[in-house]
C-alpha positions in Angstrom: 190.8 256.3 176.7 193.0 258.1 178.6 196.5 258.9 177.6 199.2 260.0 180.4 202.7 260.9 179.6 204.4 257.3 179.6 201.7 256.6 176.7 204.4 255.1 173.7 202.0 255.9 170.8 201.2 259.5 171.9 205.3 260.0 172.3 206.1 258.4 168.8 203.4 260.8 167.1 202.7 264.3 168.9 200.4 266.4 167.4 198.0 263.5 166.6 194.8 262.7 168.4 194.7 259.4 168.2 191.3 258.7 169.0 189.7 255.1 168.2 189.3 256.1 164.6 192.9 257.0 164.1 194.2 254.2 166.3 192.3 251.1 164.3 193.9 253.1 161.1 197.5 252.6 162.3 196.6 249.2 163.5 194.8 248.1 159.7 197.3 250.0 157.7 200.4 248.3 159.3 198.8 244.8 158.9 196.6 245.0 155.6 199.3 247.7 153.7 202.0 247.1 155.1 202.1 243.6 155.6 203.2 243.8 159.5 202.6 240.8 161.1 200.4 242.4 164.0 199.4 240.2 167.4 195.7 240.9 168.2 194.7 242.4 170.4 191.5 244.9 172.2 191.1 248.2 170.0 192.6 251.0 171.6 194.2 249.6 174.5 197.4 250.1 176.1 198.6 246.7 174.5 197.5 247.9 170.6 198.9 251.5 171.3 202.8 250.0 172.3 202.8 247.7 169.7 202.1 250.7 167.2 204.2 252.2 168.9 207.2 250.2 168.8 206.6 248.7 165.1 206.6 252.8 163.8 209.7 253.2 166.2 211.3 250.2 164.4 210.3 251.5 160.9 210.8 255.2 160.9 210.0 255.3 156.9 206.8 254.0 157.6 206.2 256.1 160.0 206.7 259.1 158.4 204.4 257.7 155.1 201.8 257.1 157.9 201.5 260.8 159.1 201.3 262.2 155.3 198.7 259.4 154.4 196.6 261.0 157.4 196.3 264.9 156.2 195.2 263.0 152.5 193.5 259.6 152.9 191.6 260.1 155.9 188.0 262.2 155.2 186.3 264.3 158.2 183.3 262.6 160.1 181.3 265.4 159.3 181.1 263.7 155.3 179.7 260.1 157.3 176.6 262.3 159.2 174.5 260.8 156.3 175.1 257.1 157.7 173.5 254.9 159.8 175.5 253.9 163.1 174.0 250.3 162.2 172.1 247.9 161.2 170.9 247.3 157.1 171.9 250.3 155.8 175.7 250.4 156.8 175.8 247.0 156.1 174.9 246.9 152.7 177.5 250.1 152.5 180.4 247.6 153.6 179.8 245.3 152.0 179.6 247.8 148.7 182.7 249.6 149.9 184.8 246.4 150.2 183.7 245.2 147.0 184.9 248.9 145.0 188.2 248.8 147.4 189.0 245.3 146.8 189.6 244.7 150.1 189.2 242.0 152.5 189.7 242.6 156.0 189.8 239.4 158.5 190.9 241.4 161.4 189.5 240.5 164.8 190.0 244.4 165.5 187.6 245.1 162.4 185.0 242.9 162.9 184.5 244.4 166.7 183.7 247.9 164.9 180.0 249.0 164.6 178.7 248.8 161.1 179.2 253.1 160.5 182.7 252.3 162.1 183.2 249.1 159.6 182.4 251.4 156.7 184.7 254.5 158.0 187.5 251.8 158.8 187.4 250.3 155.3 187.4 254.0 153.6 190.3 255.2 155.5 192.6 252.1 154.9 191.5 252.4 150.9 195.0 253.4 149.0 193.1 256.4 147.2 193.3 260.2 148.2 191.2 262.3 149.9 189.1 263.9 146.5 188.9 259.8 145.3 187.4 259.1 148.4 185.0 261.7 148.8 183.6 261.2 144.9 183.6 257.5 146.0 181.3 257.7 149.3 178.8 260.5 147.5 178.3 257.6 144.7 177.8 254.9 147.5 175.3 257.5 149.0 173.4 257.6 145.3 173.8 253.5 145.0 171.8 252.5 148.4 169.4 255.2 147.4 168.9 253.6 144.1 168.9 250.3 145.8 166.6 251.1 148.8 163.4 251.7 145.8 163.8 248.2 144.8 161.9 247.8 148.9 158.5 248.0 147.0 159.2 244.5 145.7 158.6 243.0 149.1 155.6 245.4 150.5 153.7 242.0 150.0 155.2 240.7 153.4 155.0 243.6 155.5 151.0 242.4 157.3 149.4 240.5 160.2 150.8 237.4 158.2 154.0 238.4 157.9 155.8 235.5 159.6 153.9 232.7 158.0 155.0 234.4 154.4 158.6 234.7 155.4 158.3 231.2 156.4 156.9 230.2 153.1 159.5 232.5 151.1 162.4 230.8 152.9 160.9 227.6 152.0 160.3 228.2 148.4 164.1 230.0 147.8 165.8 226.9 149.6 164.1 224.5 147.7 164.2 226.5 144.3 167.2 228.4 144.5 169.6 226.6 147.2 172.5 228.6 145.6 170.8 231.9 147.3 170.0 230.1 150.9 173.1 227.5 151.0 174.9 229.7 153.2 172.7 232.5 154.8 170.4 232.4 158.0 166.7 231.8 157.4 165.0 235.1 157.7 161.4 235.3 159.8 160.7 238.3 159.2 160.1 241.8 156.8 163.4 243.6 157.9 165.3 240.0 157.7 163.9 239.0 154.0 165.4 242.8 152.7 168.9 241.8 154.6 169.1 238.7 153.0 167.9 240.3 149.1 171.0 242.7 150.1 173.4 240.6 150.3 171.8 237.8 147.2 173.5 239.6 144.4 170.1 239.1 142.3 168.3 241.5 140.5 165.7 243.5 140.8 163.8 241.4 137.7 164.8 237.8 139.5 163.5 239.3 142.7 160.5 240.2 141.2 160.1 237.3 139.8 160.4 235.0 143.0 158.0 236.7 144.9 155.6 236.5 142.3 156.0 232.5 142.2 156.1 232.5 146.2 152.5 235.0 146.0 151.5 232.2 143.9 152.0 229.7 146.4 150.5 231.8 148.7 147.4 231.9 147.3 147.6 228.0 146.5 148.1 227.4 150.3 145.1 229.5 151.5 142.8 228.3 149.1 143.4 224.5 150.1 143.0 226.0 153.3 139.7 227.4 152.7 138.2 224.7 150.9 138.5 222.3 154.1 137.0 224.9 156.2 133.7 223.9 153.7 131.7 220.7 153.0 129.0 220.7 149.8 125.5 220.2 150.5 122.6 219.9 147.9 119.5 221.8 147.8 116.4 221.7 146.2 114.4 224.8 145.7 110.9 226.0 144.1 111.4 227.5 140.5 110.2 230.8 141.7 113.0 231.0 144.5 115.7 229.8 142.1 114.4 232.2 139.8 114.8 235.0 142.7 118.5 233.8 144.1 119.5 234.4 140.4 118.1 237.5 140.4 119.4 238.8 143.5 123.2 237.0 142.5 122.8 239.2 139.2 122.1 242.1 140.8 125.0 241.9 143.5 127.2 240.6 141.4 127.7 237.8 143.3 128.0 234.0 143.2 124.5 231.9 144.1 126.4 230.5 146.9 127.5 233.5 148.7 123.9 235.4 148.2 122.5 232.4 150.5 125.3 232.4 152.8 125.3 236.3 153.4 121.3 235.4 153.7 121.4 233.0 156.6 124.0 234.3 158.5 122.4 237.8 158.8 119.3 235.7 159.9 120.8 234.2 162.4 122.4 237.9 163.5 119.4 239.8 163.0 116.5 237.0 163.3 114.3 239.5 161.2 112.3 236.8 158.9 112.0 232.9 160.4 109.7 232.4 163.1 111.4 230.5 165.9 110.2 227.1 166.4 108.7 227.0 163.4 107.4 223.9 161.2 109.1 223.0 158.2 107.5 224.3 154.3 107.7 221.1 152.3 108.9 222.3 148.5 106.0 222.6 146.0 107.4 223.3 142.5 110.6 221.3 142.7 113.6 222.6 140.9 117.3 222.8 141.4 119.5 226.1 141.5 121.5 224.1 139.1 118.5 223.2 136.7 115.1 221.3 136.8 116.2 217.7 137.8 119.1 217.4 139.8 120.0 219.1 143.3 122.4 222.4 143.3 125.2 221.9 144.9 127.2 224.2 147.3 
């Protein structure tokens, strides 16, 4: 923005830059700490910066605290490089930060920030000085570290199936644990499911163990689906052959039914054995894959 000489705010407080950052400080500090009823308004406009501007006028005692508070509240933006400018990241560090602060900011102001902004707003309104707040955001730095490892958890979802196993995750939680889901968005996809474990409050072990039950289900589901993709038939085979499909399962380490399915498709790939149009070979020396008098099944 730029500031000409009938700016109010710049006039009350020479010397500062009053940039956005500084600006939507004033603004939070004289509504959340100073319990100043404020009228909302767009950040950093002409209409904020007078109405700082004339409530510091009116209040010269604050104003004064205000300009001390800066040199030893607010840290540099060189100690934020390490954060995001948004998305999971900052978010779980708000949501941290407000949490440790025990603050709760409903400001229409606020919630236009970005998420780094959110996280730098929330830091600078904290009543704590400058060496607090600088241990404070190196330990947040080490928490979503620590926090990020527990990702492995949910490698499981990151594939070609990922949507239908989101789907079937946000169907399991909201059915099993409709405290966790009662107020959060269904998630569709990988980078979703972590957002919404962010912000869950369970641990790492509860995680673990509902993604285990939902694998389980998983696995359920595909089977089922499997199994209608297949009908049985019965067969009835020559001793000697039986004898030869258990050899050949034993030696592949394979199940009877998949050594004659691998057999006849690559047949019907290669056509290396079968004659074509061939007359049928009525069986001889009857006997089942399953034993000598009744038909295997498949």
């Amino acid at each position: 923005m730029l500031v000409d000489e009938m700016d109010l705010l710049s006039q009350e407080l020479p010397g500062w830059s009053l940039n956005e950052r500084e600006v939507a400080w004033l603004w939070l500090t004289l509504e959340n700490r100073e319990r100043i009823q404020m009228d909302e308004c767009q950040l950093n406009s002409q209409t904020m910066r007078d109405q700082i501007a004339r409530t510091l006028k009116r209040n010269p005692l604050v104003a004064r605290g205000l300009e001390r508070s800066r040199d030893r509240e607010l840290l540099p933006e060189e100690a934020f490089n390490w954060v995001e400018k948004s998305g999971r990241q900052p978010k779980w560090l708000v949501a941290q930060a407000a949490k440790r602060a025990g603050l709760r900011i409903r400001s229409s102001v606020f919630r236009t920030l970005t998420d780094k902004e959110q996280l730098i707003a929330l830091l600078d309104l904290w009543n704590r000085d400058f060496g607090q707040k600088e241990i404070s955001l190196r330990r947040l730095s080490d928490a979503w570290t620590e926090h990020a490892r527990s990702d492995r958890i949910f490698r499981w979802f990151k594939d070609k199936d990922e949507r239908a196993k989101c789907a079937l995750a946000w169907s399991w939680l909201e059915k099993n644990k409709p405290r966790l889901t009662s107020r959060a968005e269904p998630f569709t996809k990988h980078t979703e499911l972590l957002e919404f474990f962010d912000h869950s409050e369970a641990s790492d072990e509860e995680k673990e163990l509902y993604i285990e039950k939902i694998k389980r289900r998983w696995s359920t589901q595909k089977t089922r689906e499997k199994a209608v993709e297949k009908k049985q038939y019965n067969f009835v085979l020559p001793l000697s052959v039986n004898a030869v499909l258990d050899k050949l399962a034993e030696e592949h380490q394979l199940s009877r039914t998949k050594v004659l399915e691998q057999l006849i498709l690559r047949e019907k790939q290669h056509e290396l054995y079968l004659p074509r149009n061939s007359p049928r070979d009525e069986p001889s020396e009857a006997s089942s894959i399953g034993g000598a008098k009744s038909g295997a099944k498949f």
